[in-house]
C-alpha positions as CSV (number, residue, x, y, z in Angstrom):
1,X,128.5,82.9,56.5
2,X,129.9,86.0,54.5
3,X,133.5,87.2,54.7
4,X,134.0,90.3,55.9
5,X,135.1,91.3,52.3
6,X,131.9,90.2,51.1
7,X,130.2,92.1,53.8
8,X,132.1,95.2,52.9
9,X,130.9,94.7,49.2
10,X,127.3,94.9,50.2
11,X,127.9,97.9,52.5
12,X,129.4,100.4,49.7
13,X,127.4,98.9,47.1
14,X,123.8,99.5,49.2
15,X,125.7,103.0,50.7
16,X,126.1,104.2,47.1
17,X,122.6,103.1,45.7
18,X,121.2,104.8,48.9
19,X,123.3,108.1,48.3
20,X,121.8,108.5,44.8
21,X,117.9,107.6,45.5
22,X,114.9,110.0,46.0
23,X,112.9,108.0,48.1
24,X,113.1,105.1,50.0
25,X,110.7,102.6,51.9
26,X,111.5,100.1,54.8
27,X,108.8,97.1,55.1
28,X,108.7,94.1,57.4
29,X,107.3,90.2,56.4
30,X,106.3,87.3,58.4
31,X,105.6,84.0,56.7
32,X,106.9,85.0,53.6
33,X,106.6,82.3,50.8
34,X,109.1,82.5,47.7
35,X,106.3,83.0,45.3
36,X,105.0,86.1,47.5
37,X,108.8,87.2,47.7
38,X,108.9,86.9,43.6
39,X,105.3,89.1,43.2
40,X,106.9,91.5,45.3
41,X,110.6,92.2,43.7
42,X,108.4,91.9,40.5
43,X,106.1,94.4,41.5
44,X,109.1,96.7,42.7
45,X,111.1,96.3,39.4
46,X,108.2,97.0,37.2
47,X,107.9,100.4,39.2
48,X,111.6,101.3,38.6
49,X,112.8,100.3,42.2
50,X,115.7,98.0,43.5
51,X,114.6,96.0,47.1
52,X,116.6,94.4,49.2
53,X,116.7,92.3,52.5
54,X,119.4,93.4,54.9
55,X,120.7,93.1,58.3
56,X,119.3,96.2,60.7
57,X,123.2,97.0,61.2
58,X,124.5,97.2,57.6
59,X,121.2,99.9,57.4
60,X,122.2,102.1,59.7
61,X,125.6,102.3,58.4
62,X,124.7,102.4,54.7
63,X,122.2,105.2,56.1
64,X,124.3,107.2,57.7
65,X,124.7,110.8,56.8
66,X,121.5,110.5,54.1
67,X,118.3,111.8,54.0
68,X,117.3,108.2,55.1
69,X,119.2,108.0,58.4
70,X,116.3,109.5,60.0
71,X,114.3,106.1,59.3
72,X,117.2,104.5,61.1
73,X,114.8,103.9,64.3
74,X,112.8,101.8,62.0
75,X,115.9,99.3,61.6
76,X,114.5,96.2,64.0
77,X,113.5,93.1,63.6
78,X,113.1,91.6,59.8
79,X,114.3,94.9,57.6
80,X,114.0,94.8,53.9
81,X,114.6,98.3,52.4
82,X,112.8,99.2,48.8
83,X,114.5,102.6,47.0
84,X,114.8,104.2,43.8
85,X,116.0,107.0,41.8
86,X,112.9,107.4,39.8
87,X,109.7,108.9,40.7
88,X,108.4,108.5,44.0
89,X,105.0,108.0,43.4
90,X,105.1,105.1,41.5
91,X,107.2,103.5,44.2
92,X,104.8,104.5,47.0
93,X,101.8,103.5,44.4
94,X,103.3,99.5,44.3
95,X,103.9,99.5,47.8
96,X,101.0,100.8,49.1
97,X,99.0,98.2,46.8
98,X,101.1,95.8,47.4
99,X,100.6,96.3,51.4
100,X,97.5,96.7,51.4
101,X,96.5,93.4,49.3
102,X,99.5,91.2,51.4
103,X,98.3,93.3,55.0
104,X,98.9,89.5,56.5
105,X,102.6,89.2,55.1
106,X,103.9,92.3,54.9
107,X,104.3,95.4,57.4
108,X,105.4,98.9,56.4
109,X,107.6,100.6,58.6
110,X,108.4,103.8,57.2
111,X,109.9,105.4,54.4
112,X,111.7,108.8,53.2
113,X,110.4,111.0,50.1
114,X,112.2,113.8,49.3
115,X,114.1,114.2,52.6
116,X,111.0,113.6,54.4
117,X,110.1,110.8,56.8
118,X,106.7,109.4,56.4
119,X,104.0,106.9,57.8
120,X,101.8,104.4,56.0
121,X,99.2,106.9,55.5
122,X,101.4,109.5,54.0
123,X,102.6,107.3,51.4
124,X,99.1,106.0,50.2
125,X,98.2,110.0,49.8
126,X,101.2,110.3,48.1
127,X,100.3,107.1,45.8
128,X,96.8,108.8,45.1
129,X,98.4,111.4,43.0
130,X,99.6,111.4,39.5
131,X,102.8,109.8,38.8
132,X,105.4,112.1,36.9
133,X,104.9,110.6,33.1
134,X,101.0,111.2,33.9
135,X,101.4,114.9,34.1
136,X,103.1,115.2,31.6
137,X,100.9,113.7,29.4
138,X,98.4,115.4,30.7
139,X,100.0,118.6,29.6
140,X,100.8,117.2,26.6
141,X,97.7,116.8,26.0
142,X,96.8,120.5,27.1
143,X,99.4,121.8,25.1
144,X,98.4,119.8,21.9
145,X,94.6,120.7,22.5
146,X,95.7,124.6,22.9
147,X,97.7,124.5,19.5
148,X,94.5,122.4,17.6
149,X,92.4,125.5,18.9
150,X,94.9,127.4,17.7
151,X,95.2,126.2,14.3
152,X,91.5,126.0,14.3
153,X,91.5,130.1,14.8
154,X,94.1,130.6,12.3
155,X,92.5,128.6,9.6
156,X,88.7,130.0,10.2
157,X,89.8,133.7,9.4
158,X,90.5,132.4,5.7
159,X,87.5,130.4,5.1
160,X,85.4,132.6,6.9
161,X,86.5,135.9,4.5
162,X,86.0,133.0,1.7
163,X,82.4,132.6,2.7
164,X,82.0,136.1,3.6
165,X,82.9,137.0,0.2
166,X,81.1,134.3,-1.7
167,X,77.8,135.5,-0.1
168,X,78.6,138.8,-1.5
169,X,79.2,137.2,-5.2
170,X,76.0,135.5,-4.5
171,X,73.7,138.8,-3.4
172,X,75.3,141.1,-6.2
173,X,72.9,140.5,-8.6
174,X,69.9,141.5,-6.7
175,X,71.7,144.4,-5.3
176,X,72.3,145.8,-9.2
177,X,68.3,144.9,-9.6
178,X,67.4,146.9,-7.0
179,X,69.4,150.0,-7.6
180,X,67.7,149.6,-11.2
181,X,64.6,149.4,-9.3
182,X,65.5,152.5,-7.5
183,X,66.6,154.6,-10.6
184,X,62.7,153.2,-12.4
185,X,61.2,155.8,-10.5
186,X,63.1,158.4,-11.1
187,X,63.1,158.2,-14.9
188,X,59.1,157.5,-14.7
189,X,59.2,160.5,-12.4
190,X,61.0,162.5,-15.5
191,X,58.4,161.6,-17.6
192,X,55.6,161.9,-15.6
193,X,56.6,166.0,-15.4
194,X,57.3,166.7,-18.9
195,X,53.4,166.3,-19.5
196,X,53.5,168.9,-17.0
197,X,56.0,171.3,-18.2
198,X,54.1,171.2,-21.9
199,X,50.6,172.0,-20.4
200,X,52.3,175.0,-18.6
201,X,54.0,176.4,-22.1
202,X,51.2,175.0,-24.1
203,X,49.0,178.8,-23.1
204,X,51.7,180.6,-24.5
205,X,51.1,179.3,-27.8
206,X,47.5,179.6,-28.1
207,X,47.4,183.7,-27.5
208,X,48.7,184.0,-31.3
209,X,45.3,183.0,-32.4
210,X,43.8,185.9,-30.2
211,X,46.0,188.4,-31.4
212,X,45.1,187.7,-35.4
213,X,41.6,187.8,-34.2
214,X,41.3,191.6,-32.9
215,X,43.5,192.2,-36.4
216,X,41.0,191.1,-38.2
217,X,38.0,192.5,-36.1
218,X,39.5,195.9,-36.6
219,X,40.3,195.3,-40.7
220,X,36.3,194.5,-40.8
221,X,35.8,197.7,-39.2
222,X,37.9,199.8,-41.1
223,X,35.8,198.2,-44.4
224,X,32.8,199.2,-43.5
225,X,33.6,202.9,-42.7
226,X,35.1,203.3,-45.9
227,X,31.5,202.8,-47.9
228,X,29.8,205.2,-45.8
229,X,32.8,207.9,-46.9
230,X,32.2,207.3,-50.2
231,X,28.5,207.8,-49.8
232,X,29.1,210.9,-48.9
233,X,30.8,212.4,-51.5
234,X,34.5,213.0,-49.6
235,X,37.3,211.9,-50.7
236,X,39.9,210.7,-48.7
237,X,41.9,213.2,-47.6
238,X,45.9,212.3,-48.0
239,X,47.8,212.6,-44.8
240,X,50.3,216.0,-44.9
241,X,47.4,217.5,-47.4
242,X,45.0,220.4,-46.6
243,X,41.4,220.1,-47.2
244,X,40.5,222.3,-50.0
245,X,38.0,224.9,-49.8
């Protein structure tokens, strides 16, 4: 039998572990066996959680003035009280697992998450959600996927100019072929009109030849009235001169 020294030990220490924990759960067992007792505290300590068998008086004591005096109705019978200072939902995840898979052993009470008092039910929804280090992995994960797309943006401007500008390199020959294509015409079109330009002017030098002909048409003339003068006996009469009588 403990002292009452010893019994005053176990009070402050459980009263001071209570006072600092988020969440605590109060389960019952019948025909516990030591290796089922081991699985559990196993179970509990993987999940971050301290457990602990205690009489229903030192509870309500070591629960008094805490969130978790309001499970104090739940302090009957075989009491063993499961708490810790971690995340909640793993704790609620091993013992809801663990009640479920040991429904023949073990009994949940009720248990206090968050200030809150809850039921069986309540703490397998709660169990069904995400613990804390998989959300934050999760947005890790989000985060790290935003900044790859990010990097991805940042680095396709670049190479995108690179190829942009590349395929410009590439189609600058056939864009200087075609402007020589385009200036061909122009220069044929040049020459095509200077033909034209010479048969318009070439008139202009074939109207000499007319000219020296009428010359020479009235020359002949002039020859042939100068034999029938002659024949006649006149002379030529000089130009400012009188014809003598």
């Amino acid at each position: 039998m403990k002292s009452r020294e010893t019994k005053q030990r176990d009070l402050t220490a459980l009263t001071e572990s209570l006072q600092n924990a988020k969440s605590a759960m109060v389960v019952s067992f019948s025909k516990l066996s030591v290796n089922k007792d081991i699985e559990f505290r196993n179970n509990l300590r993987d999940a971050g959680a301290r457990y602990q068998v205690v009489k229903n008086t030192l509870a309500r004591i070591a629960t008094k003035d805490t969130q978790f005096e309001q499970a104090a109705e739940s302090f009957k019978g075989v009491t063993a009280i499961a708490w810790t200072e971690n995340d909640p939902v793993i704790l609620s995840k091993a013992i809801s697992k663990f009640m479920k898979d040991n429904a023949d052993i073990y009994t949940f009470k009720s248990g206090v998450v968050d200030g809150r008092l809850v039921d069986l039910k309540q703490v397998q929804d709660i169990a069904s959600l995400p613990s804390k280090e998989e959300l934050i992995s999760k947005l890790l994960w989000v985060l790290n996927a935003q900044a790859q797309r990010i990097v991805t943006v940042i680095n396709a401007v670049p190479r995108d100019l690179a190829v942009v500008i590349k395929q410009i390199g590439e189609k600058a020959p056939a864009g200087g072929a075609a402007e020589a294509a385009a200036e061909a015409p122009v220069e044929a079109k040049a020459e095509e009109a200077a033909p034209v330009e010479a048969a318009e002017s070439a008139p202009a030098v074939e109207e000499a030849p007319a000219v020296e002909e009428t010359q020479a048409a009235a020359e002949t003339a002039a020859a042939e009235e100068t034999p029938a003068a002659e024949a006649s006996g006149e002379a030529p009469v000089a130009e400012g001169e009188e014809k003598a009588e």
